[in-house]
C-alpha positions in Angstrom: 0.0 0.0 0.0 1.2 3.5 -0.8 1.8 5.5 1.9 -1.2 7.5 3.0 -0.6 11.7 1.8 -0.5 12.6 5.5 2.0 11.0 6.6 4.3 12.3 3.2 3.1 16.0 4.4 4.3 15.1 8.1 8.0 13.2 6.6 8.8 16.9 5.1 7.9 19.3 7.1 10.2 21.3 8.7 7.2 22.3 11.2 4.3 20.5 11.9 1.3 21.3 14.3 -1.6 18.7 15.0 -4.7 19.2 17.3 -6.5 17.1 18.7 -9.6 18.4 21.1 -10.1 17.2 24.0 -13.3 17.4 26.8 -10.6 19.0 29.1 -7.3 20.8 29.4 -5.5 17.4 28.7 -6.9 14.8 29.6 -6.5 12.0 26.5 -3.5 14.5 25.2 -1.2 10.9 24.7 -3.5 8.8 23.1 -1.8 10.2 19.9 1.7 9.5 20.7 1.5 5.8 20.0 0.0 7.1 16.2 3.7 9.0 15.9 6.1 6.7 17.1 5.0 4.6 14.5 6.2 7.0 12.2 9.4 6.9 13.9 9.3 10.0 16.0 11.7 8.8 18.9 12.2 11.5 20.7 9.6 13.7 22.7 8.4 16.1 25.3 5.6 16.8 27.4 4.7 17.7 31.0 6.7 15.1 33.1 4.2 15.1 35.7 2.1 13.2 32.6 4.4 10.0 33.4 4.3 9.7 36.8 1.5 8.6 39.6 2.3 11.7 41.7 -0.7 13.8 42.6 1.4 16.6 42.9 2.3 18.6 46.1 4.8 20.6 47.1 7.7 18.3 47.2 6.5 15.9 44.5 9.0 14.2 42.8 9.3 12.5 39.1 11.7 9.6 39.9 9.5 7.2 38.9 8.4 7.3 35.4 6.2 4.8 33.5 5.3 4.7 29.8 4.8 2.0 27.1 7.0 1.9 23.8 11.0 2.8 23.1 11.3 6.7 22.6 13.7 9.2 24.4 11.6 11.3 26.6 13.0 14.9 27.4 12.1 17.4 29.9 11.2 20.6 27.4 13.4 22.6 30.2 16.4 20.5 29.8 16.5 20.1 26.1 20.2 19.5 25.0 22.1 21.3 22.3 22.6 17.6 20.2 18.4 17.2 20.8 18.5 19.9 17.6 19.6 17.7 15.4 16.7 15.5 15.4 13.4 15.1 14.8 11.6 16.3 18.2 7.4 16.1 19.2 6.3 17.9 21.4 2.6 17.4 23.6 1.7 20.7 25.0 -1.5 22.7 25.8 -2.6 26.2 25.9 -2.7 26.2 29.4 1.2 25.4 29.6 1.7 27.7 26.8 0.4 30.6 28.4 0.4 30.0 32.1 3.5 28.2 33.3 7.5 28.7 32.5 7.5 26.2 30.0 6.6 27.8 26.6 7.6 26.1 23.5 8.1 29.7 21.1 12.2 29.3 20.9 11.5 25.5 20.0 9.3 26.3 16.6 12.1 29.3 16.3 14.7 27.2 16.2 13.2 24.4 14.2 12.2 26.7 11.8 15.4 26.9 10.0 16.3 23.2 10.5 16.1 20.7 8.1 14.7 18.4 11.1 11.0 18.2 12.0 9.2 19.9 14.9 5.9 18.4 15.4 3.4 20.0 17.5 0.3 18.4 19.2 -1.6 20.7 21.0 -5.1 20.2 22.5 -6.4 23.3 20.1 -6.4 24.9 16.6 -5.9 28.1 18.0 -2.9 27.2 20.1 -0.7 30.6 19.4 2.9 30.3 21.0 3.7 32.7 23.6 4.7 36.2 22.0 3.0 35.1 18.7 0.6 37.1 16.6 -1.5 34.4 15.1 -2.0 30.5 16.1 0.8 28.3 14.8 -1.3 26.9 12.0 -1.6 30.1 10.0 2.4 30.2 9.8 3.7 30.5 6.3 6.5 28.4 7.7 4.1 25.7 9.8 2.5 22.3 8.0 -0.8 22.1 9.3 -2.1 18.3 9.1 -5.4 19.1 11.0 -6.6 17.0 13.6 -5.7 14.1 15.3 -8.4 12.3 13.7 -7.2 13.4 10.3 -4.1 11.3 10.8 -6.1 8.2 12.8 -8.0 7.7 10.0 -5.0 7.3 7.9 -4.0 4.9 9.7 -7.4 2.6 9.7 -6.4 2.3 6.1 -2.9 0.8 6.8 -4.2 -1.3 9.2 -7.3 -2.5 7.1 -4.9 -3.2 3.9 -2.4 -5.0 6.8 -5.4 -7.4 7.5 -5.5 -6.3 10.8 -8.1 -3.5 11.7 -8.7 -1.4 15.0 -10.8 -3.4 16.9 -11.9 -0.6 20.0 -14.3 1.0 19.2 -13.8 3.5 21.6 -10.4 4.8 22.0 -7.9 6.4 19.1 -4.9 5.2 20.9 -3.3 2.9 18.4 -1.0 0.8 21.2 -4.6 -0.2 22.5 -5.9 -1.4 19.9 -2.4 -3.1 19.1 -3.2 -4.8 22.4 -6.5 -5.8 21.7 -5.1 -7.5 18.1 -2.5 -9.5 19.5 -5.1 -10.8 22.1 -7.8 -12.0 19.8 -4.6 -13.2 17.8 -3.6 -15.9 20.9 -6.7 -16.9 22.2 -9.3 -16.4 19.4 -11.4 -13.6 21.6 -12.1 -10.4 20.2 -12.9 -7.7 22.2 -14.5 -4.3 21.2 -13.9 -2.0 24.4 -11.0 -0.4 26.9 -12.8 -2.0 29.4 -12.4 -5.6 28.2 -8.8 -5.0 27.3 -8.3 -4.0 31.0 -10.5 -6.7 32.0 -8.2 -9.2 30.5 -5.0 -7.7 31.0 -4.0 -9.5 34.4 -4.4 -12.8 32.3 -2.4 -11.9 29.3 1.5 -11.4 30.1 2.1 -11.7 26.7 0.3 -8.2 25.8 3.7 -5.5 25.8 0.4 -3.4 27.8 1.4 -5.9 30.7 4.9 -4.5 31.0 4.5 -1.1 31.7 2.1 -2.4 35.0 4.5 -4.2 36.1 6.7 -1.7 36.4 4.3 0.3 38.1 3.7 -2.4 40.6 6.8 -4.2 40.8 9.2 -3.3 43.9 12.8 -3.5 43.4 13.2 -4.4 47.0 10.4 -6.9 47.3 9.4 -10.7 45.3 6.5 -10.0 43.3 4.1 -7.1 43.1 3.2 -4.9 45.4 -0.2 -3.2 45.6 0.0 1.1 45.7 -1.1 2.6 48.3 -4.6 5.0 47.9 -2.4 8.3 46.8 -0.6 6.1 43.9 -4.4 4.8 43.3 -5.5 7.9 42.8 -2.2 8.9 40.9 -2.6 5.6 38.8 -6.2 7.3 37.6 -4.6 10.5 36.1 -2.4 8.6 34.4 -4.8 6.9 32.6 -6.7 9.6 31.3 -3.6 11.3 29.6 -3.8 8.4 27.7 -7.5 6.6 27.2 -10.6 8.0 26.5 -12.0 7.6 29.7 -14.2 10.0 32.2 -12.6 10.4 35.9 -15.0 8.2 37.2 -14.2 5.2 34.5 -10.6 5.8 35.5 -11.0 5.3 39.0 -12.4 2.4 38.7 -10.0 0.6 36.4 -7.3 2.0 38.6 -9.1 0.0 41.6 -9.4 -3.0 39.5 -6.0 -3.4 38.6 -4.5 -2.9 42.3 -7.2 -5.4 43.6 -6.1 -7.9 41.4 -2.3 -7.7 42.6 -3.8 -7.7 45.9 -5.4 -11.0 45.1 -2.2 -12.7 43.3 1.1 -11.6 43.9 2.0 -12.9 40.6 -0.1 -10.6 38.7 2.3 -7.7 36.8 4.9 -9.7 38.2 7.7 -9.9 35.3 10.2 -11.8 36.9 7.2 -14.8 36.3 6.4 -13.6 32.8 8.6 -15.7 31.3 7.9 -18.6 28.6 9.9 -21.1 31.3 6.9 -19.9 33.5 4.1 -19.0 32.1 2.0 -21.8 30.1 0.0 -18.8 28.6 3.2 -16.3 27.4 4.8 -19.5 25.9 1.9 -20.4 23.7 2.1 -16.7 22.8 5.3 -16.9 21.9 4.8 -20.2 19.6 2.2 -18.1 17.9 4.4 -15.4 17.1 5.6 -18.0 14.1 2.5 -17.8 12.1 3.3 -13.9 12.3 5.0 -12.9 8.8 7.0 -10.3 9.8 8.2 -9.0 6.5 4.5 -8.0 5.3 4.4 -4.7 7.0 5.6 -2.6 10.1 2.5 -3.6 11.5 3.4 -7.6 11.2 6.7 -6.9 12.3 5.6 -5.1 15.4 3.3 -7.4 16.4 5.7 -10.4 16.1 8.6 -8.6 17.8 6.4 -8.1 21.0 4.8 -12.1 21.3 8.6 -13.0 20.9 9.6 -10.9 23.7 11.8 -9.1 21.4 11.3 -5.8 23.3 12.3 -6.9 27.1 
């Protein structure tokens, strides 16, 4: 399949803006990173409190970090001098545009005259960098590729002619509904909702969704996983809805979910026993992974790379 026009429009621009509208300030503002990545975007930045399960505070701290996929995450205050010289997306809202100390304005300067791409997601059309006269998208110098859902769409057709589809039917976060493929793929299920994706995910070490829980529930200082206390619950909820469709309530409750079930069985988001040696279910997975052609397309290759534990 030839590649889909917006994704040619996003390879050579030298500035790129995307918005995608959210309910609220920025709540769901990840679901499109996944979308990117694939495009081979490594590198990104974004509020650092959007990776963590603090609930803020004075003396919060950002030590531990969770996140699914391989990219290089920066702190947009910290950005090195060698960060220039590649491609670099950036997740922002008018809110920390306009009413904190971390404006992005030098960044669409600077990439302005690069032959790297900038590519901004912001949570609005209108999103105008601080100091600027017009929103970004009205920039002689700016590629506008719409919104989000512009570029989702694009996808369903590389999934469709893949053989795969998006399964969800109510989320635009492409890793989810990656998840919810490789499941139906292993046990012949399909499922159609968040909901059952987290309902299953506790059973299903195989799904590269597992890992990133048990980090979040793993202790390096204890055997197995350890439930979070009701702060980290509560922290655990936010971090869902930067990245899934979900109100706060829906959030919550998932969030509850998951720790009960480590409360239950101290083997559940335990890696050290999601291992083929152990784990009947991740080594059927993993014998699956065979019928997987990975040469047909990124997609195949992805999928195949993750049931053979390629990525740990």
């Amino acid at each position: 399949m030839e590649e889909p026009a917006t994704f040619k429009r996003l390879r050579n621009a030298d500035v790129a803006v995307v918005h995608d509208n959210v309910d609220q300030q920025y709540w769901w503002m990840l679901r499109s990173l996944p979308a990117i990545e694939y495009l081979n975007y490594s590198t990104f930045t974004y509020p650092t409190s959007w990776r963590t399960l603090n609930t803020g505070g004075e003396f919060q701290s950002y030590s531990n970090q969770y996140d699914y996929l391989e990219y290089d995450y920066k702190v947009l205050g910290q950005l090195e001098e060698e960060t220039f010289t590649d491609d670099l997306v950036v997740i922002t809202t008018e809110y920390y545009e306009g009413e904190t100390d971390y404006p992005i304005d030098h960044l669409v300067s600077r990439y302005a005259s690069l032959s790297e791409t900038l590519l901004v997601v912001t949570n609005s059309k209108r999103f105008t960098p601080r100091g600027g006269q017009r929103p970004l998208y009205q920039e002689q110098f700016v590629e506008s590729l719409g919104s989000y859902k512009r570029l989702y769409t694009a996808y369903e057709s590389v999934y469709d002619s893949a053989g795969w589809g998006l399964p969800l039917m109510d989320t635009r976060n492409l890793f989810l509904q990656d998840n919810a493929n490789l499941y139906e793929f292993v046990t012949g299920e399909a499922i159609e909702t968040t909901r059952d994706l987290f309902a299953v995910l506790p059973d299903a070490p195989y799904l590269p969704l597992y890992d990133v829980f048990g980090a979040i529930f793993g202790r390096e200082d204890d055997y197995g996983s350890v439930p979070l206390d009701e702060d980290d619950v509560h922290g655990l909820q936010r971090w869902l809805l930067r990245r899934i469709e979900w109100d706060r309530e829906t959030a919550q409750e998932v969030a509850e979910e998951l720790n009960r079930s480590v409360t239950r069985d101290g083997k559940t988001f335990d890696l050290s026993y999601a291992t083929p040696h152990r784990s009947p279910i991740l080594r059927e997975a993993t014998e699956k992974a065979d019928e997987i052609d990975h040469q047909k397309s990124s997609i195949h290759k992805r999928y195949h790379a993750w049931l053979q534990q390629d990525n740990q």
